[in-house]
TORGU-416134 format. One record per residue (C-alpha): residue number from 1; x, y, z. Coordinates in pm, 1 decimal, padded with zeros to 6 digits. Layout:
SITE  pos         u         v         w
SITE  NUM         X         Y         Z
...
//
This chain:
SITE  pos         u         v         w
SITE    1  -01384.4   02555.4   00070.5
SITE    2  -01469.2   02899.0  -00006.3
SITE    3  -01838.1   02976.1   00116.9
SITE    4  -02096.4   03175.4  -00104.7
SITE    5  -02263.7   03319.8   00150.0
SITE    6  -02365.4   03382.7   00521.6
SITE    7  -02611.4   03098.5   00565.2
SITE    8  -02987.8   03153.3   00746.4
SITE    9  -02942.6   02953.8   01072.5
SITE   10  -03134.6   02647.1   00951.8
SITE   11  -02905.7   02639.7   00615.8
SITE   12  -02543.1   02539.4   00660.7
SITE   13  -02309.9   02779.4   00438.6
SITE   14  -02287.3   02700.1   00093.8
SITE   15  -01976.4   02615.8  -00101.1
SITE   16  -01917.7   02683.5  -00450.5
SITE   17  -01857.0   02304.8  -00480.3
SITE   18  -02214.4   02214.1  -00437.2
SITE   19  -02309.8   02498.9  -00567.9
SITE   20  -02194.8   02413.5  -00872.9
SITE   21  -02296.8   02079.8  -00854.4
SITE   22  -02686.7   02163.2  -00762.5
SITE   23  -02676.1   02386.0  -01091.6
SITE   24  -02546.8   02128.2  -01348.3
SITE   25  -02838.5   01885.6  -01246.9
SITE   26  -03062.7   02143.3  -01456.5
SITE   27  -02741.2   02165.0  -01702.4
SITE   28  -02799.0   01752.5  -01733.4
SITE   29  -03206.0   01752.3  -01701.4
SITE   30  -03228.8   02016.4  -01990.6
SITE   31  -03038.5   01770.3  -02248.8
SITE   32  -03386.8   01573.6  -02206.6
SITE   33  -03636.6   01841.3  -02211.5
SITE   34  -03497.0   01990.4  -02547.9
SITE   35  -03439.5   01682.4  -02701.4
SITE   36  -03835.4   01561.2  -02576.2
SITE   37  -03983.5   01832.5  -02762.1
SITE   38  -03756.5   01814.1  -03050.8
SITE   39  -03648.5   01538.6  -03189.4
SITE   40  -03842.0   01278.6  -02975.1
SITE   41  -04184.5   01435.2  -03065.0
SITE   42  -04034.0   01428.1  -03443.1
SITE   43  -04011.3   01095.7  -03374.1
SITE   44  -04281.3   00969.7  -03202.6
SITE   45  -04513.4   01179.0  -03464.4
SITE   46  -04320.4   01121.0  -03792.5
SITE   47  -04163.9   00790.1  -03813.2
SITE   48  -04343.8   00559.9  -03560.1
SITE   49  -04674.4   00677.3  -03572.1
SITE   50  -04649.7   00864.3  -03906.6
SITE   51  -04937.9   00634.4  -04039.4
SITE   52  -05131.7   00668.3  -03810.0
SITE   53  -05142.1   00275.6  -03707.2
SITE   54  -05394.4   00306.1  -03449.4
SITE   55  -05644.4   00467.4  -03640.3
SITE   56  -05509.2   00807.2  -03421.8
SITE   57  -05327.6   01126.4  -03526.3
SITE   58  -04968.9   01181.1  -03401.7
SITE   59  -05135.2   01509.0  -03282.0
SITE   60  -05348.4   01309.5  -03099.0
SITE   61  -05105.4   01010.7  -02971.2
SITE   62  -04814.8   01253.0  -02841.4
SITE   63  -05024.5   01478.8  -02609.5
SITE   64  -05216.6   01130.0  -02493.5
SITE   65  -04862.1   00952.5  -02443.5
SITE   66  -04759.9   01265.3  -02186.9
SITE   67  -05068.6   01278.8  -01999.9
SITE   68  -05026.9   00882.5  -01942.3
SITE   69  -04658.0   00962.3  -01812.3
SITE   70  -04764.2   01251.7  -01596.6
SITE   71  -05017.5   01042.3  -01471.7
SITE   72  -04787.0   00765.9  -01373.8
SITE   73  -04539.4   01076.7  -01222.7
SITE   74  -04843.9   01162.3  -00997.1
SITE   75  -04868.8   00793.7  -00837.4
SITE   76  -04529.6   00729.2  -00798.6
SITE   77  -04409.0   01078.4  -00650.5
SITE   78  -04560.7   01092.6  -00282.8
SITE   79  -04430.9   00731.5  -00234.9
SITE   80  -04113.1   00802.6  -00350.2
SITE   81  -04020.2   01185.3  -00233.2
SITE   82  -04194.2   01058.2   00151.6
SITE   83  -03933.7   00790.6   00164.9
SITE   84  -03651.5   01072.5   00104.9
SITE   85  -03778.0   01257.4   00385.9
SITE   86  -03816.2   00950.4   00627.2
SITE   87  -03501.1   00809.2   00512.8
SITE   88  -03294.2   01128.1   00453.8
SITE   89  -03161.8   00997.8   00121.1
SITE   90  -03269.7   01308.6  -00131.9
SITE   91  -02946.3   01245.4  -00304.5
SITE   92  -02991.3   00876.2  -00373.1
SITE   93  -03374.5   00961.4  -00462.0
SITE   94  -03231.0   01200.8  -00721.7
SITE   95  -02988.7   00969.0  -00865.8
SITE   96  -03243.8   00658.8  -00884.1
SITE   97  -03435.5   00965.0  -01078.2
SITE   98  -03194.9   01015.8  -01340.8
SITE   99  -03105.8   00651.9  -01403.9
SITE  100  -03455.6   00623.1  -01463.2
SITE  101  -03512.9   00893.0  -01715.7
SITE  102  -03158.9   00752.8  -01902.7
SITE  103  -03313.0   00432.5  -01928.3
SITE  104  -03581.6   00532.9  -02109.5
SITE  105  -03385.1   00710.4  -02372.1
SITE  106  -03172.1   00378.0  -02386.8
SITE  107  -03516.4   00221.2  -02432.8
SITE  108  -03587.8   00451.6  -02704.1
SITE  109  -03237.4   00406.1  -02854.3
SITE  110  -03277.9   00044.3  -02868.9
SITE  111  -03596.9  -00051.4  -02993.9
SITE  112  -03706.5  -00039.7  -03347.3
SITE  113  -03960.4   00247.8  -03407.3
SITE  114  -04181.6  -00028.9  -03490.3
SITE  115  -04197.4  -00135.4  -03170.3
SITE  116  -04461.4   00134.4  -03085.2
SITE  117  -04561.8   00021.4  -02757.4
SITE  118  -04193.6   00027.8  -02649.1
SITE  119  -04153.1   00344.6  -02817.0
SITE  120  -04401.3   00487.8  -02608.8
SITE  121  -04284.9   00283.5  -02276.9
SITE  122  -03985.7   00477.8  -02362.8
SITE  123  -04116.1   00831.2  -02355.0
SITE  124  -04283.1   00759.4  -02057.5
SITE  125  -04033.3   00600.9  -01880.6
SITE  126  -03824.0   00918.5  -01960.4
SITE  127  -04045.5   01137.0  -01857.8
SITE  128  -04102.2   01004.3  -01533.8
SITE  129  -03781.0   01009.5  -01437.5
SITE  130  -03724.7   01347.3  -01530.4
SITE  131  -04012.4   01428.0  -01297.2
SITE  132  -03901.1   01264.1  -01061.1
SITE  133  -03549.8   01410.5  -01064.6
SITE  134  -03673.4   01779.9  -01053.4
SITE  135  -03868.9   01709.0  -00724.1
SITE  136  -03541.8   01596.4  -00572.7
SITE  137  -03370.3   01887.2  -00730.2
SITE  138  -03572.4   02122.9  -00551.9
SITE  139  -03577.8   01950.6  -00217.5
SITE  140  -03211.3   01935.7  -00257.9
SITE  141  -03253.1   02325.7  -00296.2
SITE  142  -03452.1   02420.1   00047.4
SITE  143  -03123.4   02223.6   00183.0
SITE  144  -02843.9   02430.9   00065.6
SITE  145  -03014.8   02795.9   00060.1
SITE  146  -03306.6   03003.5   00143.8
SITE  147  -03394.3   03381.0   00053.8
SITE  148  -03277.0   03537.2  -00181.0
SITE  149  -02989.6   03304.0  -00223.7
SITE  150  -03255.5   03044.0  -00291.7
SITE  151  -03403.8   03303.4  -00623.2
SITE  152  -03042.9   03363.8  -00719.1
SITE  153  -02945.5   02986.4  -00776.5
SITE  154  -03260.6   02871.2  -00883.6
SITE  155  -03236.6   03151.4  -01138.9
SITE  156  -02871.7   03052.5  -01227.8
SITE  157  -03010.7   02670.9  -01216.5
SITE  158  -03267.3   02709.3  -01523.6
SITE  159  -03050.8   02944.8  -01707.6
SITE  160  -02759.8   02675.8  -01699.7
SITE  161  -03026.9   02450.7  -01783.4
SITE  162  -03123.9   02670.8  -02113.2
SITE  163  -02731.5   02649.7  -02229.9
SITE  164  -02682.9   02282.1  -02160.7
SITE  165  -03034.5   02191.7  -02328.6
SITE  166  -02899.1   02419.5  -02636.4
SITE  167  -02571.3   02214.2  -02647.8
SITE  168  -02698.4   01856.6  -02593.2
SITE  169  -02982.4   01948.3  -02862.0
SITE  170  -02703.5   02103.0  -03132.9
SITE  171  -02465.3   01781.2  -03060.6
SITE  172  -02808.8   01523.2  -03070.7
SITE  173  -02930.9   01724.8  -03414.5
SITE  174  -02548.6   01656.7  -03530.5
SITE  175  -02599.5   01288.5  -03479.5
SITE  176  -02925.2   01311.0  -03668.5
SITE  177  -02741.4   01506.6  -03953.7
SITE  178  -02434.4   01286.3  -03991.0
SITE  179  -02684.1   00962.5  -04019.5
SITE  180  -02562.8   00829.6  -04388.2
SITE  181  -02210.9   00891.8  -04252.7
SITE  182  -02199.6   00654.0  -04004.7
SITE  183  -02451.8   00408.8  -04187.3
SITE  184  -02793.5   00484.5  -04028.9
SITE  185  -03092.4   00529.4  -04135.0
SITE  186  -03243.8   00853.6  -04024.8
SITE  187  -03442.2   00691.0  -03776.6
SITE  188  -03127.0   00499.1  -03678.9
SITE  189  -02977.5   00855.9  -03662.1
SITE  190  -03238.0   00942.1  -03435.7
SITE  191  -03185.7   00656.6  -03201.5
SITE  192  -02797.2   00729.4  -03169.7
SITE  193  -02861.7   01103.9  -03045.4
SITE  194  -03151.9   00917.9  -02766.5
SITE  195  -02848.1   00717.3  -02660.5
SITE  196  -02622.5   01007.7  -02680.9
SITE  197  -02896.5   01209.5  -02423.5
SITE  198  -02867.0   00966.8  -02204.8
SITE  199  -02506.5   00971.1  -02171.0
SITE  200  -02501.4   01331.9  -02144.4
SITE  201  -02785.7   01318.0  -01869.9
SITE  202  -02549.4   01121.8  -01667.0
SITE  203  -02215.1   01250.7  -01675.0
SITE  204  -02337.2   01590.2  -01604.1
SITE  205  -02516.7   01434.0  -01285.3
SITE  206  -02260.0   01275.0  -01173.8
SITE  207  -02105.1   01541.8  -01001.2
SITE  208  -02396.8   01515.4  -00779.7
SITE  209  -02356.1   01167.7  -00638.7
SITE  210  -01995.1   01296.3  -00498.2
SITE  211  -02124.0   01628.2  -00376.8
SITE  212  -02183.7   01695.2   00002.9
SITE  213  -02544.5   01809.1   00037.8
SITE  214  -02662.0   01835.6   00366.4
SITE  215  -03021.5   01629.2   00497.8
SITE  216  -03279.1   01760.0   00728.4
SITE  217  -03233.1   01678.0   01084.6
SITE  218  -03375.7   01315.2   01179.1
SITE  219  -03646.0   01428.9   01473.4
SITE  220  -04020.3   01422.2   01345.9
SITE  221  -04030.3   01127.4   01079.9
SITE  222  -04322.9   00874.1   01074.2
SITE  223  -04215.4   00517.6   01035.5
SITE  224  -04389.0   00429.5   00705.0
SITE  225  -04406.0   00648.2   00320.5
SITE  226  -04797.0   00703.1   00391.8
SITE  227  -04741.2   00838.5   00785.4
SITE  228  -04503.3   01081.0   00690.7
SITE  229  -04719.5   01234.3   00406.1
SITE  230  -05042.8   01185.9   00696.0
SITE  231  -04741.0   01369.4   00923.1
SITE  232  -04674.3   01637.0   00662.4
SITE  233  -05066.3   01680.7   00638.5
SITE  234  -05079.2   01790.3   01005.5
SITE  235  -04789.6   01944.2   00989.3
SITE  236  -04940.3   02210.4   00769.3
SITE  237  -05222.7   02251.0   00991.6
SITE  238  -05004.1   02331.5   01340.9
SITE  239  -04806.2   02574.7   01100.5
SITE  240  -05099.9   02778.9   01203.6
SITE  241  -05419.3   02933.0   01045.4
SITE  242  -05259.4   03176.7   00858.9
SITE  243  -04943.9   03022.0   00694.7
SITE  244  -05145.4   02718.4   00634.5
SITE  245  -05367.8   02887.4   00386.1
SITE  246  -05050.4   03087.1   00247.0
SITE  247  -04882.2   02769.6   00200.2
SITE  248  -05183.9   02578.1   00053.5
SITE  249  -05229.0   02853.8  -00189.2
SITE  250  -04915.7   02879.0  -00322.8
SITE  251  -04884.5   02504.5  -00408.4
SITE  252  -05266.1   02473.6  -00558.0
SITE  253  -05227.1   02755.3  -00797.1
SITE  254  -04841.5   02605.0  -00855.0
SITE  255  -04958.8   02315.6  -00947.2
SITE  256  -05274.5   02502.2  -01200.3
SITE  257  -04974.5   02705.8  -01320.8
SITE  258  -04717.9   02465.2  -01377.1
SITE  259  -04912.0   02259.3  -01557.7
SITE  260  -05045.6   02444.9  -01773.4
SITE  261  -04722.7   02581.9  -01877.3
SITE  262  -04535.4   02260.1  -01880.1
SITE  263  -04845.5   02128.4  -02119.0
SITE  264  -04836.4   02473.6  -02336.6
SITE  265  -04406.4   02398.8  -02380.8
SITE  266  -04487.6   02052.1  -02488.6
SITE  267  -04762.7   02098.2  -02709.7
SITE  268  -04570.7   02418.4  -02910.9
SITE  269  -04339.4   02162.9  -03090.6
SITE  270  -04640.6   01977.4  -03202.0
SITE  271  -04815.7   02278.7  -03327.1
SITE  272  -04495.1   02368.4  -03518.4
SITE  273  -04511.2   02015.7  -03657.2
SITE  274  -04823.5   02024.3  -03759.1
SITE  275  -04947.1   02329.2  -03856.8
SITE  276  -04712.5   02502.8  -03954.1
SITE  277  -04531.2   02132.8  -04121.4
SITE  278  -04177.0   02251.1  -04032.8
SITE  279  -03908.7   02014.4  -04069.6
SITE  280  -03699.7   01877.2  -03743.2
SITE  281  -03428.0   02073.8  -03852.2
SITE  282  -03663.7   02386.4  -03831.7
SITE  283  -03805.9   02315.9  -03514.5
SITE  284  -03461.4   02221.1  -03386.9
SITE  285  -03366.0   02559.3  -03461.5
SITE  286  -03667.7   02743.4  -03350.3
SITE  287  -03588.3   02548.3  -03000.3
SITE  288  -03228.1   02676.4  -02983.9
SITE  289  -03355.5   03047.1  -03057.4
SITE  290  -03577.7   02980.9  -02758.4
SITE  291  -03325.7   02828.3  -02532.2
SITE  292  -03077.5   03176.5  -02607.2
SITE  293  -03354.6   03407.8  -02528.8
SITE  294  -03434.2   03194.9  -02248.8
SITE  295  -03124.1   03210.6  -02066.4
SITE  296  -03095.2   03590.5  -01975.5
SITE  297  -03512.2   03589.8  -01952.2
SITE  298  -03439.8   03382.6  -01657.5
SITE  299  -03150.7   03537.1  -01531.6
SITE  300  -03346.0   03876.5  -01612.2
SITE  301  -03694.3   03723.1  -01403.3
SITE  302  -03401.2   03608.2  -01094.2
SITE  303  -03256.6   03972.7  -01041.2
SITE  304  -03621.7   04123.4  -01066.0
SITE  305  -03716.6   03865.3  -00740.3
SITE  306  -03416.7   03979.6  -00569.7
SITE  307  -03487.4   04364.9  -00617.7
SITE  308  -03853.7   04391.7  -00675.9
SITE  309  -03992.1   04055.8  -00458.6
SITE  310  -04128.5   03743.3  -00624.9
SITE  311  -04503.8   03837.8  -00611.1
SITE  312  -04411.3   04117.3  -00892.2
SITE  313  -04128.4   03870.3  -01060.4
SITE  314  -04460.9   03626.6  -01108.6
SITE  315  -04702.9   03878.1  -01224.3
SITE  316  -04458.3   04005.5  -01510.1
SITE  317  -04410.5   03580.6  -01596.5
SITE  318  -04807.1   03506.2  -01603.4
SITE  319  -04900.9   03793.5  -01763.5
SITE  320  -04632.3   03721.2  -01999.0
SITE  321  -04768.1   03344.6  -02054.4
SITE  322  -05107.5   03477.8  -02099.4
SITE  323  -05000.9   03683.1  -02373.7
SITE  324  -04852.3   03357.1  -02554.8
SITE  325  -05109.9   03157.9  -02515.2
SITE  326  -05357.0   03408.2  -02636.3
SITE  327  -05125.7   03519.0  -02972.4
SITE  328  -05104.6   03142.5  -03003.2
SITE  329  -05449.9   03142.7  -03152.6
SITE  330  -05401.0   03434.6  -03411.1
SITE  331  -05069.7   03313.7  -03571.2
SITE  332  -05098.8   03226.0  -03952.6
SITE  333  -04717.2   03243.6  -04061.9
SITE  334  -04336.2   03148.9  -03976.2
SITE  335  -04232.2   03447.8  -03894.5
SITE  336  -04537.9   03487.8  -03676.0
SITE  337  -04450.8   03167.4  -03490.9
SITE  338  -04077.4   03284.6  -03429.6
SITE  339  -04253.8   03588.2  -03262.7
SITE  340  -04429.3   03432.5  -03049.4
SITE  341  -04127.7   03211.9  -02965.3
SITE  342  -03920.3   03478.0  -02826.6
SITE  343  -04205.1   03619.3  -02632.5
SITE  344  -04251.6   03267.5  -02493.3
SITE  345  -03887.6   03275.6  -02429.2
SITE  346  -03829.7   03527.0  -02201.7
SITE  347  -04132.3   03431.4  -01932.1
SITE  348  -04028.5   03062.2  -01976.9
SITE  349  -03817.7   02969.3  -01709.5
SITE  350  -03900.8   03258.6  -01526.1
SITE  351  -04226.4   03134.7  -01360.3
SITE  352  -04104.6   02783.8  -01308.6
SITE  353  -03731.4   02930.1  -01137.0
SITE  354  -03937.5   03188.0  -00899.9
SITE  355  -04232.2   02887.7  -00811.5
SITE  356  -03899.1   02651.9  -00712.8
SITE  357  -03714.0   02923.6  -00501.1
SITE  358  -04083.6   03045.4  -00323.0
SITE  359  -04177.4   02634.4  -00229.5
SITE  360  -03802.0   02543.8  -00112.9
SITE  361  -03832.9   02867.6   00135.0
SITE  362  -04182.3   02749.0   00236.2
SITE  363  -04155.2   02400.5   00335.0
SITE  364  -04173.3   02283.2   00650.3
SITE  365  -03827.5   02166.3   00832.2
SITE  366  -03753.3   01795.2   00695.1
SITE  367  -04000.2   01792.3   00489.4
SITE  368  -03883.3   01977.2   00149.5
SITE  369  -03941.2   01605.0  -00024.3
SITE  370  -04290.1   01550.5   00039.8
SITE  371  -04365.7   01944.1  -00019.9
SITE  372  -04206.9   01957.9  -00366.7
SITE  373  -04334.7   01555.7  -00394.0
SITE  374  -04693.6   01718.1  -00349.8
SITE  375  -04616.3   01991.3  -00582.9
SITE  376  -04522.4   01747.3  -00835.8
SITE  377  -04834.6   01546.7  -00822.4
SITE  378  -05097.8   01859.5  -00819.4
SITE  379  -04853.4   01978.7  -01156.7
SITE  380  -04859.3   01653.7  -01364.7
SITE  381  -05229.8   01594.3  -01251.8
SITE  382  -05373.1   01930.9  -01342.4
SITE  383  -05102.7   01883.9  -01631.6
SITE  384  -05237.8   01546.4  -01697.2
SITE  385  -05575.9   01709.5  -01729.2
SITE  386  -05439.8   02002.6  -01953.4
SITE  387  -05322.9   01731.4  -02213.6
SITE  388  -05639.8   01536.4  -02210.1
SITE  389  -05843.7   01825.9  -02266.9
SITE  390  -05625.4   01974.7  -02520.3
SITE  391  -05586.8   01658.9  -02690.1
SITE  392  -05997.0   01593.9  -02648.6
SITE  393  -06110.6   01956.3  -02782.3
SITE  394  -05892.1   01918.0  -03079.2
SITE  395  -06018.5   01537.0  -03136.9
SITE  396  -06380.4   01731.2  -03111.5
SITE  397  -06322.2   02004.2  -03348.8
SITE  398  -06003.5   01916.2  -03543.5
SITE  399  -05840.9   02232.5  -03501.1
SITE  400  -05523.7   02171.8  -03340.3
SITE  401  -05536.5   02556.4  -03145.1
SITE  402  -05902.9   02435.5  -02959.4
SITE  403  -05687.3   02326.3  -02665.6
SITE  404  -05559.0   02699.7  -02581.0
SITE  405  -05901.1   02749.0  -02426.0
SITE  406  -05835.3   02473.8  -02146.1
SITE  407  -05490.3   02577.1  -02099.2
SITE  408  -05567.1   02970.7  -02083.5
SITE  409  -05822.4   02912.3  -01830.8
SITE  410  -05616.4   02663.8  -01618.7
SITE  411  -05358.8   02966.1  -01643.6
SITE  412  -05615.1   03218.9  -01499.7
SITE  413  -05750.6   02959.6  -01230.7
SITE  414  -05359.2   02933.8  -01092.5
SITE  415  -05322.4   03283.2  -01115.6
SITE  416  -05615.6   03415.1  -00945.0
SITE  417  -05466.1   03128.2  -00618.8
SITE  418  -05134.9   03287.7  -00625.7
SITE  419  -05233.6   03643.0  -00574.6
SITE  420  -05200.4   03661.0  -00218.2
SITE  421  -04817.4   03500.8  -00244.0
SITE  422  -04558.3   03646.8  -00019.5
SITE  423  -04307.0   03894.9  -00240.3
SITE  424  -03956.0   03777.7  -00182.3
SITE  425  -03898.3   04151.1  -00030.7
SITE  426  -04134.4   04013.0   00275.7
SITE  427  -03891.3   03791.5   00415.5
//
């Protein structure tokens, strides 16, 4: 096979083969995350919880509902990502990951939306396995490259990811459209493009379960899930004084920053929805114009941590995010909010591709599931906390914009952690 490039000496060469195959698991993954904040949030918010049956807004429900799932991310990840370490099976962790987050769109697919407890069951379940599969992803990453190979194909990664979430989304929102057609209902409609997600999720990951990805050496694993993570905890501290507060830096303001984003993405569909009362079809095609400004902002972010270093490729993302959330409270009009989309666009996947590339070259030797398995859990809890709080403050003052506070300062917090990062020109 023809190799990519010359390999560090811990990293065998990579082909183009798994190359190719590491990129199309964001490809696959992004058919969910559009679809999540799209037409499942539609959903969740306008059909089965449209009443409000619970005596609850759908504002209030949805952001509840994803702080429940990261929640359930956050006790399931250590477990899971330290038995991919101690068992050197990333690639079947990853797979059991995306079967996961397929079944609950079949969930959703199958169950009447007046089945609200499944309903919900099913955006959780979802969710979690999405979660789940992007830890593996990026342990899967510190496997194949390092450097800046590692920024390029984590920057390709999300930027496939932006096209294949645009193209699952336009074929789902086709379903949707074509309802009375083939004799739905439009929540019947709905249902068929959950079902079609799933499928999509899992043909484009498929390639994955034949690719040859290579696993950390055996040496150094503890014989139980909780030893290694004790082992991964001391393995920080003989790392030595110095890279062990680099290390522990960069994943605690990570995890402030990545949740706070990944809490900001979720709840801009819902402000859409309710403030501004566009349609699905509207928000469907407010997501698409973010997913095409997306894809060269993250491509655009990559080459920037190649040339300039990451610590500068970061600065330009947060101060970018900053910037969103804090026009987020001044909007009043459509055209306002497709502003603010675009500028939203092009830090998106920025942050979130140069965070990957910096934690795959950081962790320790064997260990890239339990590092990015921590990552995860800090993310959805601090996440967890982001969507309580913004779900809380606008329960307390029924302005649906209170949240920004909690999420701008959660931004800052992360921020102010990561400042002494390594630039990618360091290594």
């Amino acid at each position: 096979m023809t190799t990519l490039h010359a390999a560090p000496e811990n990293v065998p060469p990579l082909t183009r083969s798994t190359a190719a195959a590491w990129v199309l698991l964001d490809w696959a993954a992004s058919g969910f995350s559009t679809v999540l904040i799209t037409l499942i949030v539609a959903y969740v918010e306008k059909v089965a919880f449209k009443e409000s049956p619970w005596g609850l807004e759908p504002g209030v429900v949805w952001p509840w509902t994803l702080a429940v799932a990261m929640l359930a991310s956050a006790v399931l990840t250590p477990g899971a990502s330290a038995w991919a370490d101690r068992r050197r099976r990333h690639k079947t962790a990853l797979l059991v990951s995306v079967a996961s987050g397929a079944a609950g769109l079949g969930l959703l697919a199958l169950v009447p939306p007046t089945a609200r407890l499944a309903v919900l069951a099913g955006v959780i379940l979802g969710n979690v396995g999405f979660d789940l599969a992007a830890v593996f992803t990026g342990s899967l990453l510190a496997m194949i490259a390092s450097g800046t190979t590692a920024d390029r194909l984590s920057a390709r990664g999300f930027a496939a990811g932006y096209a294949g979430g645009a193209i699952a989304l336009l074929i789902a929102t086709s379903i949707v459209a074509a309802h009375d057609s083939l004799g739905l209902t439009t929540a019947g409609g709905l249902r068929a493009a959950f079902a079609f997600t799933a499928g999509w999720w899992l043909c484009f990951a498929a390639p994955a379960a034949i690719a040859r990805f290579p696993e950390a050496h055996d040496g150094g694993h503890a014989g139980t899930a909780a030893g290694e993570l004790v082992a991964f905890a001391r393995s920080l501290v003989a790392r030595g004084q110095t890279d062990g507060r680099q290390l522990a830096a960069v994943l605690g303001g990570s995890m402030l920053v990545l949740g706070a984003v990944q809490t900001a993405i979720a709840q801009f569909s819902s402000l859409a929805l309710e403030e501004f009362a566009l349609e699905p079809a509207a928000l469907v095609k407010l997501v698409l114009l973010v997913q095409a400004v997306a894809l060269p902002g993250a491509l655009a972010i990559g080459w920037i941590s190649q040339r300039l270093g990451r610590r500068q490729a970061l600065v330009i993302c947060l101060a970018g995010w900053l910037s969103v959330l804090g026009l987020a409270w001044f909007i009043r009009t459509v055209p306002q909010l497709y502003g603010l989309a675009v500028l939203l666009a092009l830090v998106l996947g920025g942050v979130q591709s140069v965070i990957r590339a910096t934690v795959a070259e950081a962790a320790p030797e064997g260990r890239a599931g339990v590092t990015f398995g921590l990552l995860q859990v800090g993310t959805k809890l601090s996440g967890a906390a982001a969507g309580l709080a913004f779900g809380g403050l606008y329960l307390a003052t029924g302005h649906p914009r209170a949240g920004l506070v909690a999420l701008l300062a959660q931004l800052i917090v992360g921020w102010w952690a990561l400042r002494g990062m390594r630039s990618g020109t360091d290594r």
